[in-house]
N, C-alpha and C positions, 0 to 999 in steps of 0.2 A: 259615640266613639268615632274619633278620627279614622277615618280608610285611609293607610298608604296607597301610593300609584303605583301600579305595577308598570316596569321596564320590558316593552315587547321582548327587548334583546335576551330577561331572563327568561321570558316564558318560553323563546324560543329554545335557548340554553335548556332547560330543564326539560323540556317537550321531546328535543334528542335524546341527553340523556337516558330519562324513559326509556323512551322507545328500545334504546341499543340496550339495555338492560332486559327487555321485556323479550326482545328478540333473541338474544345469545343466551338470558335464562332458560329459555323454555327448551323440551327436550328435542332439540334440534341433532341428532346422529351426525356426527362427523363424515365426512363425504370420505372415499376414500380416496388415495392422489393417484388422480393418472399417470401412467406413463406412456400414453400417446404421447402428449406435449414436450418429453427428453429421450425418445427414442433415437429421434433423427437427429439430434446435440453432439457434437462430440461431449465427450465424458470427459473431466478433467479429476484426478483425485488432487490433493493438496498434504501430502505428509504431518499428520497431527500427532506422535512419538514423543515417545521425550528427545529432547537435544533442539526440537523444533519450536521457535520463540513463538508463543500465544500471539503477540502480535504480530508479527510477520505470515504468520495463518490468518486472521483475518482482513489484514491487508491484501493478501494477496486473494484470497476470498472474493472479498470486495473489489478488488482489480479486476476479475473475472466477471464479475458480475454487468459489466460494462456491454460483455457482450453478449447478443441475447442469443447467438448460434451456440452458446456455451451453457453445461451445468456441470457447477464446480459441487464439489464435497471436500469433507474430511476422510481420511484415509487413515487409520493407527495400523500399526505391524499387528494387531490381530485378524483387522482387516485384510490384511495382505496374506497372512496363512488359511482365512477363511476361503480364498479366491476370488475378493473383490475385484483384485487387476483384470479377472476374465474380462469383467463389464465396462473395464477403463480403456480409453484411449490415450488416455495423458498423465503422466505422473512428474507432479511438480513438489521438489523440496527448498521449502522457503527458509530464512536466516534463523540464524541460532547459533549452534554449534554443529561444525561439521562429522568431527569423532563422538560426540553425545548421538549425533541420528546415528553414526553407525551402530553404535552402542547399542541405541533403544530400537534397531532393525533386527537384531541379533543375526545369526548367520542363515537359519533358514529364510527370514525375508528377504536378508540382503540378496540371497540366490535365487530366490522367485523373482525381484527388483531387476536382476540384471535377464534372467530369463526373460522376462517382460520387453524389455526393450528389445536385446539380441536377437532372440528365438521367434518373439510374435511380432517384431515388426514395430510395437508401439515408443509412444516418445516419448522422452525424458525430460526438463527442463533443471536446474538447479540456477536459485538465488542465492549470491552468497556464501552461509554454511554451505548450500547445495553444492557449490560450485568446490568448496574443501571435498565433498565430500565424494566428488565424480573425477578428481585429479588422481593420478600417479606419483605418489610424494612414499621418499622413504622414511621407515618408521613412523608414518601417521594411516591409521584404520581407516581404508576407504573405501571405494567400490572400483575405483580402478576402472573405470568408464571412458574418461580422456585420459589420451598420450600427454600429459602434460602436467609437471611439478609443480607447488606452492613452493613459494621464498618463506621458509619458517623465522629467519632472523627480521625481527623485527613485523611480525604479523599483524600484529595489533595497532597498525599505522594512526588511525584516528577515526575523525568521523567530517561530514560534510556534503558541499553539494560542489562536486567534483565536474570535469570538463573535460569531455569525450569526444571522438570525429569517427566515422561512419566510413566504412571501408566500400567499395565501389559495390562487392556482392552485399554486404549492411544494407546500400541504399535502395537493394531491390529486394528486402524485405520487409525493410521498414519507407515507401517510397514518397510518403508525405513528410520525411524529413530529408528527401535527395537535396534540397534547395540551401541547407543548414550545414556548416565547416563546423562549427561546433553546438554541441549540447550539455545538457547538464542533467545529472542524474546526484541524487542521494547513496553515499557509500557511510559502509560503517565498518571499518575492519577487516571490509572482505578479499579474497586469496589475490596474490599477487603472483601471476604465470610467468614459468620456462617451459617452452614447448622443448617436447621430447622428441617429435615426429613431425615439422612442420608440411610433409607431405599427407600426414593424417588430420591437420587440423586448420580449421579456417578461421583466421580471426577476424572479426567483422563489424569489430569497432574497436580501439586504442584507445588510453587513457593517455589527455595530455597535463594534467594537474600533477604537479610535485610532490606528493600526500607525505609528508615528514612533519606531522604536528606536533610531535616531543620533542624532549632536549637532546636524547641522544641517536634521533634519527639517521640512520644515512640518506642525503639529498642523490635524486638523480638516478631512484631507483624504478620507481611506478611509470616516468614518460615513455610512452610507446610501448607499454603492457597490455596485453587484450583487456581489453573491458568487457567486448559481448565475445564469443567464441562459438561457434559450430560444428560437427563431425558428427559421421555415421557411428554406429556401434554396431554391427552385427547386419542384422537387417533394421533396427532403428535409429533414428536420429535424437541426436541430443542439442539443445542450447543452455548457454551455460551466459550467466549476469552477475559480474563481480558487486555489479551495486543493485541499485534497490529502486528499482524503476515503479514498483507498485505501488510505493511511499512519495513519489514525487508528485508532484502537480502541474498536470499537463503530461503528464509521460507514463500514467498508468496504464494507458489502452496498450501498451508494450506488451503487458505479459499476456491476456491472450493471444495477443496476436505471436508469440514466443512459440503458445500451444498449439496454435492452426500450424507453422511451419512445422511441427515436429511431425504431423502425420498429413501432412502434404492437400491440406483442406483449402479452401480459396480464402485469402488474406482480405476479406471484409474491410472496409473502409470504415471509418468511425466519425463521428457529427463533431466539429469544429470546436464544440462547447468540450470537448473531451481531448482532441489531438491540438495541444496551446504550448511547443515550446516557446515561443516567442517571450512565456511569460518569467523564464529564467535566463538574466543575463548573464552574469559572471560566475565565478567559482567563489563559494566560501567555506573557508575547510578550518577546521574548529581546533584556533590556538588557545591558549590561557584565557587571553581576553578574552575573545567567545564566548568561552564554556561557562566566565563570571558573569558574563553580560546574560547570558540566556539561563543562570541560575537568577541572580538579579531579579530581570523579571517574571521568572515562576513567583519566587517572592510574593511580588505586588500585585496578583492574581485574586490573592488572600485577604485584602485593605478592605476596607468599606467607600473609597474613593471612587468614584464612577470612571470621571477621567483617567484616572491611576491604571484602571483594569483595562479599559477600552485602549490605553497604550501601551500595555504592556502587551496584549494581543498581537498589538501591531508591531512592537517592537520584535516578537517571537518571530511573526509571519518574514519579517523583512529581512531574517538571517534563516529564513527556510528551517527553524527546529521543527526537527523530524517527530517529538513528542509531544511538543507541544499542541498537537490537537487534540491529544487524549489529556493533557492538562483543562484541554477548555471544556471539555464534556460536562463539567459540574457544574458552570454557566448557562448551560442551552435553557432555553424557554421552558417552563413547565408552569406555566399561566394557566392552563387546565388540570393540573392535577396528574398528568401525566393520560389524561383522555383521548385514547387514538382519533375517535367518530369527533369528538369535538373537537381535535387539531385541524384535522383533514375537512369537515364540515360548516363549520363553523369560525374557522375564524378568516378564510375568504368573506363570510357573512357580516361579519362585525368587528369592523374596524377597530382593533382593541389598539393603545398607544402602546409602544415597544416598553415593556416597564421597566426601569433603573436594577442595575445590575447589582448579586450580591451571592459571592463564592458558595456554591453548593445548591444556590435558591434563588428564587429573584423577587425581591422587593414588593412590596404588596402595598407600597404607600400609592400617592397616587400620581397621574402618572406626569405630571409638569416637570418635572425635575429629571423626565427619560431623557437618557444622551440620543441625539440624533445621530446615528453612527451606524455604519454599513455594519461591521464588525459586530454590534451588542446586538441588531436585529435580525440580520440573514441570518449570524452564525445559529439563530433558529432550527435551522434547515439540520439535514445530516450532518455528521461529521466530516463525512467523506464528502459529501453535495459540497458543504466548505470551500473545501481545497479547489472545487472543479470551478466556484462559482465567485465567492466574495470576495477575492484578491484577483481576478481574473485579468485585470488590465496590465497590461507591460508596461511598470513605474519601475522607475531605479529602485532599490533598497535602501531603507534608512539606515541601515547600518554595513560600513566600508573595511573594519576591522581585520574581518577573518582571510583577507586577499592579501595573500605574500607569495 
C-alpha cells in the first residue's frame, strides 16, 4: 500500500490545534479579572438604552479602546439606578436617537445623569443623538445640559464626510491638528446649534460644509454652526460632537481624548498609525448620486467576480461609506475555520496564498487565481485595524460626485 507524504505544514496545523484543545479542555478554573489593571483608568461608561444605535456603541467602544489609560463599558439605565455612575468618570452617549435615549433613561436616570455631571463633578460627552439630547430645544425631551437649541426644520440634513476648522481653544485640545484649517469628520443627521448663552458656551470647532442634500433643503444654514462645543455644567464638564469622529478614519483617537478633557486628565498623545487626518481630503456629503453609487456597489459585494468585489471595496472606501465596513465583515478571512490559536499562531508560520474572494466565505479552490490586492488581504485584519491601516495612504478619491 502506497503511503502518502505527510506536509510538515499540516502536522504542524494539527499539533496546535491539539494542543489549544487539550489545554482550554481540561479543567482549567477561570482566573478571576483583576482590577488592579482599571483602577487607575479612568472609567468611561458608553450609554447602551434603547434610543442608542448598536453600532455607534460599538464604535465608539472601539474608539476608546485606542487608549490604553481608558476602560470603556456599556452602561444601560438599569445600570445607572443600580449606581454604576458611582465608579464612572465619564459618561458618553453615542448616535441614535436623541428623544429615544431620553425615553429609554426615564426620568429617574435622567436625574441621577444630570446629578452625575452637576453635583459629582464628572463629565459628560454626547455624540450626535448625544448632542440632541444635552440641548435646550423647545418641545423636544431632553436633559437640558447645554444653553443651546437644535434647528428642528429640517433635521435630518443628510449624511457624509463633512468639513470643519478648529477654533483657537479646539487647537489646544486637540493639538496635533493646530497645523490643519480644515478637517473632516463623518455626520449623519446630527443637531444643528443656536446658542442661547454664548457667554456659557464655547464652540471649538465650526462646520464649514453646506449640508442641504435633499430637494427641499434650505442652503446656508449649517456654515459656521458648532461642530465640536464645550461648557461646564455644574461642577462638570461636557463635550458635545455633532458628527461622528469615532467612525471616521484617522479621527477616532478624538473621542477618548473628548473623555480625558471632560474630567481634566492629561491629554495623551496617540502613535501616528492612529492620529492620520492628512488621510481625508475634501467633503463628500451624500446626494442622490451617492447614495446610488454606494447602493450600486453593496450590490457587487454579492457577485462571484473577484475583481468585481475587490472594486467595489474600493469604490465604497473612496466615498468614505460609513457602513460599508460592516458590509465587508462577511468577506474577512476565515481560512481556518474561524481558529483564534491558528490565526494568531500559525499563519505568521505558513505562508498560506490570500484565497480568492466569495460573499459570506472565501473560496477554498486553489489559490492561483487569488487577487493580489491590499483590500482582499489586509482587510484580513479587524475591521476597525481596516480603517486605521489598508487605505492609510493620502490618495485622492476615486469618486468626485458627492462635492457640490
Amino acid at each position: 500500500m502506497k503511503i502518502r507524504e505527510t506536509n510538515p505544514k499540516h502536522i504542524l496545523l494539527l499539533s496546535v490545534i491539539f494542543g489549544a484543545l487539550f489545554y482550554f479542555g481540561c479543567n482549567h478554573a477561570p482566573e478571576k479579572v483583576s482590577t488592579k489593571s482599571t483602577t487607575n483608568k479612568i472609567q468611561v461608561g458608553v450609554f447602551s438604552g434603547s434610543g442608542a444605535s448598536t453600532i455607534c456603541i460599538m464604535e465608539t467602544l472601539e474608539a476608546l479602546k485606542l487608549d490604553s489609560g481608558i476602560c470603556g463599558r456599556r452602561v444601560s439605565p438599569i445600570d445607572i439606578q443600580l449606581g454604576v455612575l458611582d465608579s464612572m468618570d465619564v459618561l458618553i452617549f453615542p448616535g441614535g436617537s436623541g428623544s429615544k435615549e431620553y425615553n429609554g433613561l426615564g426620568q429617574t436616570s435622567a436625574s441621577i445623569v444630570q446629578q452625575f455631571a452637576k453635583k459629582q463633578g464628572k463629565g459628560v460627552v454626547g455624540i450626535c443623538a448625544g448632542g440632541f439630547l444635552f440641548a435646550t430645544t423647545e418641545g423636544y425631551p431632553s436633559l437640558e445640559i447645554i444653553r443651546a437649541k437644535t434647528i428642528r426644520d429640517h433635521y435630518n440634513r443628510g449624511r457624509g464626510l463633512i468639513s470643519i476648522g478648529l477654533s483657537n481653544d479646539g487647537k489646544k485640545i486637540f493639538p496635533e491638528l493646530a497645523e490643519f484649517d480644515t478637517l473632516f469628520v463623518q455626520y449623519y443627521d446630527g443637531p444643528i446649534y443656536e446658542i442661547l448663552d454664548s457667554a456659557k458656551i464655547n464652540v471649538t470647532a465650526q462646520i464649514n460644509s453646506d449640508i442641504a442634500t435633499h430637494k427641499n433643503d434650505p442652503k446656508g444654514v449649517t456654515p459656521d454652526k458648532p461642530a465640536f462645543l464645550t461648557t461646564n455644567y455644574g461642577q462638570g464638564k461636557v463635550f458635545v460632537s455633532v458628527g461622528h469622529p469615532e467612525s471616521t478614519p484617522g479621527m477616532r483617537w478624538m473621542v477618548p481624548r473628548m473623555a480625558r478633557w471632560t474630567v481634566d486628565k492629561p491629554l495623551i498623545s496617540y502613535g501616528k498609525s492612529v492620529v492620520r487626518p492628512e488621510i481625508n481630503t475634501h467633503e463628500i456629503l451624500y446626494y442622490p448620486d451617492v447614495i446610488k453609487f454606494e447602493k450600486e456597489n453593496f450590490w457587487n459585494l454579492f457577485g462571484d467576480n473577484n475583481s468585481e468585489i475587490i472594486d467595489a471595496i474600493d469604490n465604497l472606501n473612496s466615498i468614505r461609506s460609513r457602513p460599508s465596513i460592516r458590509w465587508t465583515i462577511g468577506l474577512l478571512d476565515n481560512y481556518f475555520g474561524g481558529c483564534f490559536i491558528c490565526k494568531i499562531v500559525l499563519t505568521p508560520a505558513l505562508p498560506l496564498p490570500c484565497p480568492p474572494l466569495r460573499f459570506g466565505r472565501w473560496k477554498r479552490e486553489g489559490s492561483a487565481t487569488a487577487p493580489a490586492s491590499a483590500a482582499a488581504c489586509a482587510v484580513a485584519s479587524s475591521p476597525f485595524d481596516r480603517r486605521e491601516s489598508v487605505r492609510s495612504e493620502a490618495s485622492p478619491y476615486g469618486w468626485k460626485g458627492g462635492s457640490r
